[in-house]
Backbone as ProteinMPNN parsed JSONL, in Angstrom:
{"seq_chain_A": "XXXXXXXXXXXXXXXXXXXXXXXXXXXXXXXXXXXXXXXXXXXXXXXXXXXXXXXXXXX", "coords_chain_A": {"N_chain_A": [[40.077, -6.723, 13.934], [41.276, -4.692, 12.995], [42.689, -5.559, 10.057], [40.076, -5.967, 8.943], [39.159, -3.365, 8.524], [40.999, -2.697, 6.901], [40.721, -4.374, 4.54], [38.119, -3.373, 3.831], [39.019, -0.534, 3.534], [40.372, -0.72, 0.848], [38.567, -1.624, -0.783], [37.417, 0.514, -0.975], [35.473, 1.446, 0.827], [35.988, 3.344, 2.578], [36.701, 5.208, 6.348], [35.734, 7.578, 6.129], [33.807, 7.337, 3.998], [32.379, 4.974, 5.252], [30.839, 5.935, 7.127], [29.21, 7.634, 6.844], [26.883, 6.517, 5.899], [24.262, 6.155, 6.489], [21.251, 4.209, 7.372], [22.336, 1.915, 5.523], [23.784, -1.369, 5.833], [26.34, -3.59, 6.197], [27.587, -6.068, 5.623], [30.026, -9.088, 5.638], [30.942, -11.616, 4.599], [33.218, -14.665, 5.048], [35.224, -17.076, 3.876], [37.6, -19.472, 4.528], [39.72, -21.023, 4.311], [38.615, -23.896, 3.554], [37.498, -27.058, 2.897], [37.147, -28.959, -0.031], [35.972, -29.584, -3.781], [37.28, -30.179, -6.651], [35.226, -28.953, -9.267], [35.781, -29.511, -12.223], [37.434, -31.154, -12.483], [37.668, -32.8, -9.956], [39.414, -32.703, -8.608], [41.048, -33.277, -5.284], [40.576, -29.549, -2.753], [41.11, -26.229, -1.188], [39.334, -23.42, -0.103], [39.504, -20.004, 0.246], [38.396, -16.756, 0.66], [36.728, -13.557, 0.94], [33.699, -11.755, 0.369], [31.935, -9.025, 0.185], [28.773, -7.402, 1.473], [26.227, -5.381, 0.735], [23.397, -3.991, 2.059], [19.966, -2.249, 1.705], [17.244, -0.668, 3.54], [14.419, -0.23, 2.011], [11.631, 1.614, 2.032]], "CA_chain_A": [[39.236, -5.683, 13.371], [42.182, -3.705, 12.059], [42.278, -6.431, 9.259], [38.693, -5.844, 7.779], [38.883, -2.135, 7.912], [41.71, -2.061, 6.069], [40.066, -4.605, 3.441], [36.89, -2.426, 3.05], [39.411, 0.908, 2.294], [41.056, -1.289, -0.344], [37.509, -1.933, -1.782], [36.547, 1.926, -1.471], [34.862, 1.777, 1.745], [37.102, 4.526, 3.765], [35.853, 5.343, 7.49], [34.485, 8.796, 6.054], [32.437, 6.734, 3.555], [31.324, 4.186, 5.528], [30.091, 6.899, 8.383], [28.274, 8.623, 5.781], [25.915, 5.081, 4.837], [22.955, 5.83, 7.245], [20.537, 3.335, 6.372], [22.861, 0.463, 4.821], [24.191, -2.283, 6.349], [27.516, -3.964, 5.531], [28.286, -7.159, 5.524], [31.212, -9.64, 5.056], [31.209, -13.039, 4.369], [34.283, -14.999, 4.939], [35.442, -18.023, 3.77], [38.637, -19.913, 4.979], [40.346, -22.995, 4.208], [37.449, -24.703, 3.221], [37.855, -28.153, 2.326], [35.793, -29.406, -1.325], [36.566, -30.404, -4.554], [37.445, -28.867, -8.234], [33.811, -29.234, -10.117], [35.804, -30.186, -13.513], [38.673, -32.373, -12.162], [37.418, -33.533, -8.95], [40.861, -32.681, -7.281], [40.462, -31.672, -3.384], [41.588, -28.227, -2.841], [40.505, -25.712, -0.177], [38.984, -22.077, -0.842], [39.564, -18.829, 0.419], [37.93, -15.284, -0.045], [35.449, -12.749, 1.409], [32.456, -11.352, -0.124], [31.088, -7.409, 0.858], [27.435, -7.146, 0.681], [26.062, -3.928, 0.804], [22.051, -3.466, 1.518], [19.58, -1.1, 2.153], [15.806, -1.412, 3.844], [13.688, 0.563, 1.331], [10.265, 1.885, 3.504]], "C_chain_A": [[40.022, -4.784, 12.428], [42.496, -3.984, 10.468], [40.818, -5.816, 8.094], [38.753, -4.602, 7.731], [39.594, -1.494, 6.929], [41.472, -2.826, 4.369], [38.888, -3.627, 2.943], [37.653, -1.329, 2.538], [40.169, 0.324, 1.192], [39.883, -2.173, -1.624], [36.914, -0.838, -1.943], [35.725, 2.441, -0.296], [35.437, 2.124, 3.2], [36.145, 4.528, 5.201], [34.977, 6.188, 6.825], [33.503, 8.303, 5.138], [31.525, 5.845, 4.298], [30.02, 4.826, 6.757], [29.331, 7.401, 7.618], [27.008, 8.212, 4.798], [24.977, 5.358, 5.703], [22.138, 5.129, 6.719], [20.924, 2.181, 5.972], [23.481, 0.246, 5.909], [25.141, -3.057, 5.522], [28.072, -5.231, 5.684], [29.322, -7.813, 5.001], [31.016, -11.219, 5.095], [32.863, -13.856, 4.127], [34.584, -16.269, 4.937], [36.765, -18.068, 3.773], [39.075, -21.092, 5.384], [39.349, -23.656, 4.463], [37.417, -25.664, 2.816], [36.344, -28.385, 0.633], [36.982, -29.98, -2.3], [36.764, -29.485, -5.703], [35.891, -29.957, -8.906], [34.628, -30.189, -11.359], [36.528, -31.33, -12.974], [38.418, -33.426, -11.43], [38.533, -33.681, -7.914], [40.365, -32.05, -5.84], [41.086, -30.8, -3.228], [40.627, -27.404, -1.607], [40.531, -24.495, -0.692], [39.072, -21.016, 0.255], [39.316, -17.242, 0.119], [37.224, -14.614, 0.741], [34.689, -12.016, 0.372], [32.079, -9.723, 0.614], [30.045, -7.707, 0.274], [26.874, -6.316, 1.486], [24.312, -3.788, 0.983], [21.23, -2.672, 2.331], [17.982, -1.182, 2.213], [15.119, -0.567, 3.13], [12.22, 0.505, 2.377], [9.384, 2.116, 2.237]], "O_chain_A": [[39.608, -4.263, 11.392], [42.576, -3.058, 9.662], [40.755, -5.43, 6.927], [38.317, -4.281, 6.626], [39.358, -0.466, 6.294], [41.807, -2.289, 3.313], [38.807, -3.205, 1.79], [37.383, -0.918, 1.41], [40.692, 1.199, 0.503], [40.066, -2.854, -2.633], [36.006, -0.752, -2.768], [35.302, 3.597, -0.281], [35.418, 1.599, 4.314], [35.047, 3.972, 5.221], [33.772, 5.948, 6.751], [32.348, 8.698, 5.302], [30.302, 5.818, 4.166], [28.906, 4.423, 7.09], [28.334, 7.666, 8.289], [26.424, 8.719, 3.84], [24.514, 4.229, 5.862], [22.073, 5.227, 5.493], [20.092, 1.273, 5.964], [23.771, 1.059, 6.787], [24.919, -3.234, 4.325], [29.281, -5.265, 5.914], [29.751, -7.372, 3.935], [31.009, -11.709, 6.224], [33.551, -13.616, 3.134], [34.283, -16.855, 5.978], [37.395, -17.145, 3.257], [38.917, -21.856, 6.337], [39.135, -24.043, 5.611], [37.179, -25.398, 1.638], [35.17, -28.045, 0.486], [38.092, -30.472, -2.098], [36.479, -28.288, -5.72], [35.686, -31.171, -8.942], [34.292, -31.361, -11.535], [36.065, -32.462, -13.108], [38.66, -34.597, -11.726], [38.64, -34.362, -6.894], [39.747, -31.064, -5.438], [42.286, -30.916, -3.477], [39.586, -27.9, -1.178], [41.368, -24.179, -1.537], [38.567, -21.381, 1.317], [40.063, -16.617, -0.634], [36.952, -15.382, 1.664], [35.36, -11.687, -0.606], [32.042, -9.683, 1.844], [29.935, -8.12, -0.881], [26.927, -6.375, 2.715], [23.787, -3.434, -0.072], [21.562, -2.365, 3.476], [17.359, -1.632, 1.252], [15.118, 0.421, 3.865], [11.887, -0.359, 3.189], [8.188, 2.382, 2.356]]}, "name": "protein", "num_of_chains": 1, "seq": "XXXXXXXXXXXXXXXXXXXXXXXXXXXXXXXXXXXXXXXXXXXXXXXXXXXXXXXXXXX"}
């Protein structure tokens, strides 16, 4: 856990901001060593990254 909180304050999303989101919801998507291919080449290679997605239930 110590991990992702310290990715979200290195994307802007400090504790005191994220305490301060009533309403939104925060997601992470994480991808890790993913096996596939390169689209142009067709070499196999494996992918790595996470995603934040940020949304909010309008009433």
């Amino acid at each position: 856990m110590a991990g992702i909180k310290q990715l979200l304050d290195k994307e802007g999303y400090t504790a005191s901001k994220r305490a301060s989101m009533s309403g939104y919801k925060l997601g992470i998507q994480i991808v890790n060593n993913i096996s596939g291919y390169q689209e142009e080449s067709g070499d196999a290679t494996r992918w790595n990254g996470y995603v934040f997605i940020l949304g909010r239930v309008d009433n």
